[in-house]
N, C-alpha and C positions, 0 to 999 in steps of 0.2 A: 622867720621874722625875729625870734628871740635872737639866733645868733649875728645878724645882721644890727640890732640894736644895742647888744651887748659892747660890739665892735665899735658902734658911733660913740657911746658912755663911756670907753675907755680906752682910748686910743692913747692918750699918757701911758698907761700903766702897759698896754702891749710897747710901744717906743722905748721905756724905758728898760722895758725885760730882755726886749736887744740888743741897749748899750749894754747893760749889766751882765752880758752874756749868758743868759741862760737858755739860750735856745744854742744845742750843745747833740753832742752824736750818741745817742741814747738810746733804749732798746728798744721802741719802736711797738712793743704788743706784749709788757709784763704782765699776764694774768695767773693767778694764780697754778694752774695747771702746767705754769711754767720757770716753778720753782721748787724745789726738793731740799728741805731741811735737813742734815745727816747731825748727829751727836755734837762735831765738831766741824762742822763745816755747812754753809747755804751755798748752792749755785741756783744760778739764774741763768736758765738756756734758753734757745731759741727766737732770739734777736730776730728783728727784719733787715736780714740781708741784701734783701735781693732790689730795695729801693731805698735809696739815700734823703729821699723827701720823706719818708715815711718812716725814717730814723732820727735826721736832723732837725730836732720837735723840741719842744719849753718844757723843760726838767719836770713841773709840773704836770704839763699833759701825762708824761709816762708816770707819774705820781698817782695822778686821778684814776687813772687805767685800775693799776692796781686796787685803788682804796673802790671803785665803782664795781669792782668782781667784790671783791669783801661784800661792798651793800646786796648786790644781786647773790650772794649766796647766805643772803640774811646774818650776816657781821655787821651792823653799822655802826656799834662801839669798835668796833676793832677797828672800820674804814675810816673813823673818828679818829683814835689814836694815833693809826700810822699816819695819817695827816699831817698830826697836830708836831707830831717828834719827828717829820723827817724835814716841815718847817722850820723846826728849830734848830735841828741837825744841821741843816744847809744854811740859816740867818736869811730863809727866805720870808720876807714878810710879806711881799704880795701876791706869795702862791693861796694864800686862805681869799685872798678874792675872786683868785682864777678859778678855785679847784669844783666849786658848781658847773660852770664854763662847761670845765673840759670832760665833770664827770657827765655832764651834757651827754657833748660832742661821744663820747668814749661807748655811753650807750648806746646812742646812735648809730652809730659803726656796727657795734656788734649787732644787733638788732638787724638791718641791713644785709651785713654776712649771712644770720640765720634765714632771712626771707630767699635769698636768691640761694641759697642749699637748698630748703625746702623745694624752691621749685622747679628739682632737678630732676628728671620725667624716670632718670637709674636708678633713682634713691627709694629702696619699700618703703612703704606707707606709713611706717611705724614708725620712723627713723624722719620721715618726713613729718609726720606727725606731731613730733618731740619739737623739730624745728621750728617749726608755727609758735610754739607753746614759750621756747623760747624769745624767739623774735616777739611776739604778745609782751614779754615780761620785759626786754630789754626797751621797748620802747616805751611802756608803760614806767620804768626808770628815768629814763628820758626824758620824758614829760613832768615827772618829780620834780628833778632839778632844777628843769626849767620854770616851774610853777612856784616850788616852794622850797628850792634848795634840798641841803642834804642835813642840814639839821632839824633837830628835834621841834615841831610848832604842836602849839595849841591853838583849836578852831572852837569858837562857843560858836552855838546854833541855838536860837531864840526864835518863838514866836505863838501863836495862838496855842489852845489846844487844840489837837486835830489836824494842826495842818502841814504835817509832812515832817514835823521835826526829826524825830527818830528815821526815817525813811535818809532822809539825805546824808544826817550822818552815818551814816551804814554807807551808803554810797562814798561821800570824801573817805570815810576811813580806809574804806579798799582800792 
């Protein structure tokens, strides 16, 4: 439902990301693990080759990709940053409204990938294990975004003595 209402609320801003061209041939699964820093040099391997819809995506989606591994490996100033500087890098102004969207959409995925690993009947228990634990987290990301975004909020919790206050916020905070 969220990405279904996302899409009715902003169908300008999807139309106009396609005149503006930025739905472009792009690396299709940036996550961190697939990038190597050397002294004087970054590469970025491991593109999706092997399907062109799964490439040719909104410069932002492969944006989010990256900044939504940062958040799930607990960097969320750092998923913050490179946000914020490859928006400006690119004079993209309306990737800070998509990049909730897609770090959505990006959990989701991954989340997905980890459930159908998991339950792969060759895979030890351990390893399957992890995956569950995974896919738990990716989704629980997911649901982030989709609730409250990816920035920083404040929730006050008010009410009787007695009645659950402490208890709930222990709950929203996790």
């Amino acid at each position: 439902m969220y990405t279904v209402n996302f899409y009715k609320r902003n169908v300008e801003l999807f139309t106009s990301r396609i005149r503006q061209k930025w739905i472009r041939d792009c690396h299709g699964d940036p996550h961190l693990e697939h990038i190597h820093m050397a002294p004087k040099a970054l590469s970025i391997y491991d593109c999706i080759e092997f399907n062109d819809r799964f490439r040719y995506i909104d410069v932002a989606s492969d944006i989010a990709f990256l900044a939504m591994d940062f958040d799930y490996h607990g960097c969320p100033d750092i998923s913050q940053q490179f946000t914020e500087r490859m928006a400006a890098a690119l004079s993209d102004h309306g990737m800070r409204r998509l990049i909730d969207f897609y770090k959505c959409y990006r959990a989701y995925v991954r989340g997905k990938v980890e459930s159908i690993r998991q339950s792969e009947a060759e895979m030890p228990e351990m390893e399957r294990s992890e995956s569950r634990t995974r896919a738990r987290r990716y989704f629980q990301l997911a649901l982030k975004y989709a609730i409250c975004g990816s920035e920083p909020i404040v929730v006050i919790v008010i009410g009787r003595v007695g009645s659950g206050k402490s208890t709930l916020a222990s709950l929203l905070a996790g």
